[in-house]
C-alpha positions in Angstrom: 16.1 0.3 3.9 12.5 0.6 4.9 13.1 0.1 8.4 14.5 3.1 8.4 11.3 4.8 8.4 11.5 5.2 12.2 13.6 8.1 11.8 11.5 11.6 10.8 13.0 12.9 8.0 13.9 17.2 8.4 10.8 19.3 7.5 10.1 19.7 3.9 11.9 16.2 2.5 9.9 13.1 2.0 10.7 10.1 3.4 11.9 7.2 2.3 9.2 5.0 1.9 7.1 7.9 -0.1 10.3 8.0 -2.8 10.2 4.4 -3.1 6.5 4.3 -3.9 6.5 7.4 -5.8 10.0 5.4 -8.0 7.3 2.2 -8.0 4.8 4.1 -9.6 6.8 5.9 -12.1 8.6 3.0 -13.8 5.4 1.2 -13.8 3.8 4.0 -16.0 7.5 3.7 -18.2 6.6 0.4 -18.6 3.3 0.7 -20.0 4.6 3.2 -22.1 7.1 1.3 -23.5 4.8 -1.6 -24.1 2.8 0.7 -26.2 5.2 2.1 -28.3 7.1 -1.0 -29.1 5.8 -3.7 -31.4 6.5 -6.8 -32.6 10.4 -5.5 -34.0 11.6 -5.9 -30.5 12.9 -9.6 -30.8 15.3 -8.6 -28.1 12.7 -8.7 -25.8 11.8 -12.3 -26.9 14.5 -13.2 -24.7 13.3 -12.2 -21.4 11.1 -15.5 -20.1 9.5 -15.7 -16.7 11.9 -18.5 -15.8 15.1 -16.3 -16.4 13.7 -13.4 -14.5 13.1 -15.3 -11.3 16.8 -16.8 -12.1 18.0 -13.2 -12.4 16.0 -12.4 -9.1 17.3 -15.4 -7.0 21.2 -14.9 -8.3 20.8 -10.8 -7.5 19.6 -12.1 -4.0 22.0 -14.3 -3.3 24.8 -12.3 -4.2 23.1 -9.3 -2.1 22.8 -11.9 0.6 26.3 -13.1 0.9 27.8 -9.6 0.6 25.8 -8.6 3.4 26.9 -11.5 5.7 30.2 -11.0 4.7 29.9 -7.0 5.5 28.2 -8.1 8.9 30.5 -10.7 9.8 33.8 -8.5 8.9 31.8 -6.1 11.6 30.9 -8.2 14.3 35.0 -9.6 13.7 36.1 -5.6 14.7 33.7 -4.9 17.4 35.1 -8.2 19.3 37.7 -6.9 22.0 40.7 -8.6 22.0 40.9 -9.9 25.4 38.4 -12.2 26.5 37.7 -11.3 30.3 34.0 -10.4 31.1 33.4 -6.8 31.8 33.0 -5.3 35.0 29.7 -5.0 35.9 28.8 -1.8 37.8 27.8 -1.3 41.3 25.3 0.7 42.8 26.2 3.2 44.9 24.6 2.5 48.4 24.1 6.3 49.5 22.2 7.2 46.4 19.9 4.0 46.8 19.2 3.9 50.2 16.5 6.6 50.7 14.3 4.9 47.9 13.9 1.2 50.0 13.9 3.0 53.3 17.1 1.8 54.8 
């Protein structure tokens, strides 16, 4: 999604990557918040470890990762043409190229 940053977005929006920041920012500052406010009744939270969150991370990943083969390959299956002869290349029109190579 960042690539997309390439294209300008329309006068007066933000782009992309300045609402992904400004989201960034903002949760972080929820989170500190949060961590103040709770205290030690959250035994819920005792659950969350380092070692599941990576787990969490890596499964979210490769479920995003095989979806998005499976999206590209269901794509690249469409845009295949059916027959398999090699397009015609074109050819280049002698009257219009002549006068640039002097012949």
């Amino acid at each position: 999604m960042i690539t997309l940053s390439r294209n300008r977005p329309a006068r007066g929006s933000t782009c992309q990557r300045c609402r992904i920041i400004r989201s960034f920012i903002a949760f972080a500052i929820m989170l500190g918040i949060f961590a103040l406010v709770v205290d030690d009744s959250a035994r819920f939270l005792q659950a969350v470890t380092p070692e599941r969150a990576a787990s969490a991370i890596w499964m979210a990943g490769g479920v995003l990762f095989l979806v998005k083969l499976g999206a590209w390959l269901r794509g690249r299956r469409t845009s295949v043409s059916a027959d398999h002869a090699p397009a015609e290349r074109p050819t280049a029109d002698r009257g219009k190229t002549a006068h640039r190579y002097g012949r």
